[in-house]
C-alpha positions in Angstrom: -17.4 -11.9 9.1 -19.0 -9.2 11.0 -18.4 -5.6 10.1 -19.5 -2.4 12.4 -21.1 0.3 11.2 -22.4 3.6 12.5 -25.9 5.5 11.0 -28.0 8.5 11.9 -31.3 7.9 13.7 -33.7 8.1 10.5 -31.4 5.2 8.4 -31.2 2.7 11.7 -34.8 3.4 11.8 -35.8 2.8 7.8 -33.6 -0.5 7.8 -34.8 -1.8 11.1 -39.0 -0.8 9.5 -37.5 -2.7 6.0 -38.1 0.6 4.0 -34.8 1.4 3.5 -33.2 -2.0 2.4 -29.8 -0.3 0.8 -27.1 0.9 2.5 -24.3 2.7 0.6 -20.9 3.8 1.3 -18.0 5.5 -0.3 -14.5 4.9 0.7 -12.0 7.2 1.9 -8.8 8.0 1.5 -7.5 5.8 4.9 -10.2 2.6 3.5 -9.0 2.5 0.2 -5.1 1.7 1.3 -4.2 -2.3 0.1 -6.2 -5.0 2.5 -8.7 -1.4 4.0 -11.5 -1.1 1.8 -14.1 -3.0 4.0 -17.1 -2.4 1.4 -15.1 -4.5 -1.7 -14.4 -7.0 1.3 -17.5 -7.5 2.0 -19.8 -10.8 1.0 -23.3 -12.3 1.0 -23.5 -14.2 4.0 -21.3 -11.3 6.4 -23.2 -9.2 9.3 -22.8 -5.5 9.7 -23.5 -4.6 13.3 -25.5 -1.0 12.9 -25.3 1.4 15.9 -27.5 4.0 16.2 -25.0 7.1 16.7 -28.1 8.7 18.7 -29.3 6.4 20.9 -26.6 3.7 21.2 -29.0 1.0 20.1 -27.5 -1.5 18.2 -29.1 -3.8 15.6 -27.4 -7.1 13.4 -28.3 -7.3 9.8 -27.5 -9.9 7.2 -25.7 -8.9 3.9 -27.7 -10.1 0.8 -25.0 -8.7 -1.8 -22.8 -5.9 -3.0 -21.9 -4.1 -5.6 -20.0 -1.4 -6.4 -20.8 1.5 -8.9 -18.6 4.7 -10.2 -21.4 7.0 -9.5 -24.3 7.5 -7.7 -26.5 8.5 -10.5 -25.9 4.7 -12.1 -26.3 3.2 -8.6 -30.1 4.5 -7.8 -31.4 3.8 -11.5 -29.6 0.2 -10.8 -30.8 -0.4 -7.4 -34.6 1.8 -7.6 -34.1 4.6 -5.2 -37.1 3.3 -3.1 -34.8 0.4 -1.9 -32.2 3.3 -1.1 -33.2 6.4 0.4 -34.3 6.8 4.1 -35.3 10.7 3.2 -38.5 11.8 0.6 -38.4 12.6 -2.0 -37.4 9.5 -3.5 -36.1 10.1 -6.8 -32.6 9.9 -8.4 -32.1 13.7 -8.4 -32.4 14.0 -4.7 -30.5 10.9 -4.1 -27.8 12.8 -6.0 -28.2 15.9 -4.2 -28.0 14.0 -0.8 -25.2 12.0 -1.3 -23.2 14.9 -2.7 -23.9 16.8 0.8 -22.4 14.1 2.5 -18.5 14.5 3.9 -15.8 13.7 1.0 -18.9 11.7 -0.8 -18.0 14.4 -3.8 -14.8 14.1 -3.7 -14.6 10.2 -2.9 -17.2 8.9 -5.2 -15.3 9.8 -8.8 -12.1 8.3 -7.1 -13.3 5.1 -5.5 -16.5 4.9 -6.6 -19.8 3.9 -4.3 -21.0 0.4 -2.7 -24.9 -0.5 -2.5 -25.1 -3.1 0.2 -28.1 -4.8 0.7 -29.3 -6.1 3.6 -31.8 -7.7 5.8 -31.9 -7.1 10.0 -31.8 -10.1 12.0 -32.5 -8.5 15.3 -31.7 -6.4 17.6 -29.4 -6.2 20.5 
């Protein structure tokens, strides 16, 4: 299965150089209703097409895994914060402070919890 997904000009850029080999999402409300959560649906062997949401570019990765943690704290000691963040510094605490910025990731994260999907680009379109 193929899955779309939009990102912000400096994370399509760190997973298209292979620094950034981690992408992680957090539910909401609307994606967590029976059959909606796309992250928990998603396996090894899927595609996620990445779009740039500044440029339009688009770009195909393969899905190596996922798995799902209840916090984000626990996700970037699990999956080494190197592998993770697009942004410096790299460490947990600003991981933390990062994701908690994001829209709803607060609120979302201690009710649905957080998915590291790993993945590898294929190419380009």
């Amino acid at each position: 299965m193929n899955y779309s997904l939009g990102l912000p000009e400096r994370p399509f850029r760190a997973i298209q150089n292979g620094t950034k080999k981690i992408e992680v999402r957090v539910p909401t409300k609307e994606k967590t209703l029976p059959g909606k959560n796309i992250y928990g649906q998603m396996n090894t062997g899927d595609t996620i097409t990445f779009t740039n949401e500044d440029t339009g570019e688009v770009m195909v990765a393969d899905i190596l895994f996922v798995h799902h943690y209840s916090d984000v704290k626990s996700m970037l000691a699990a999956e080494d914060v190197e592998n993770v963040l697009s942004s410096e510094p790299k460490t947990i605490e600003a991981g933390i402070k990062a994701y908690y910025k994001l829209a709803d990731y607060k609120k979302n994260i201690p009710l649905f919890g957080i998915y590291a999907i790993g993945i590898k680009p294929v190419n380009k379109k």
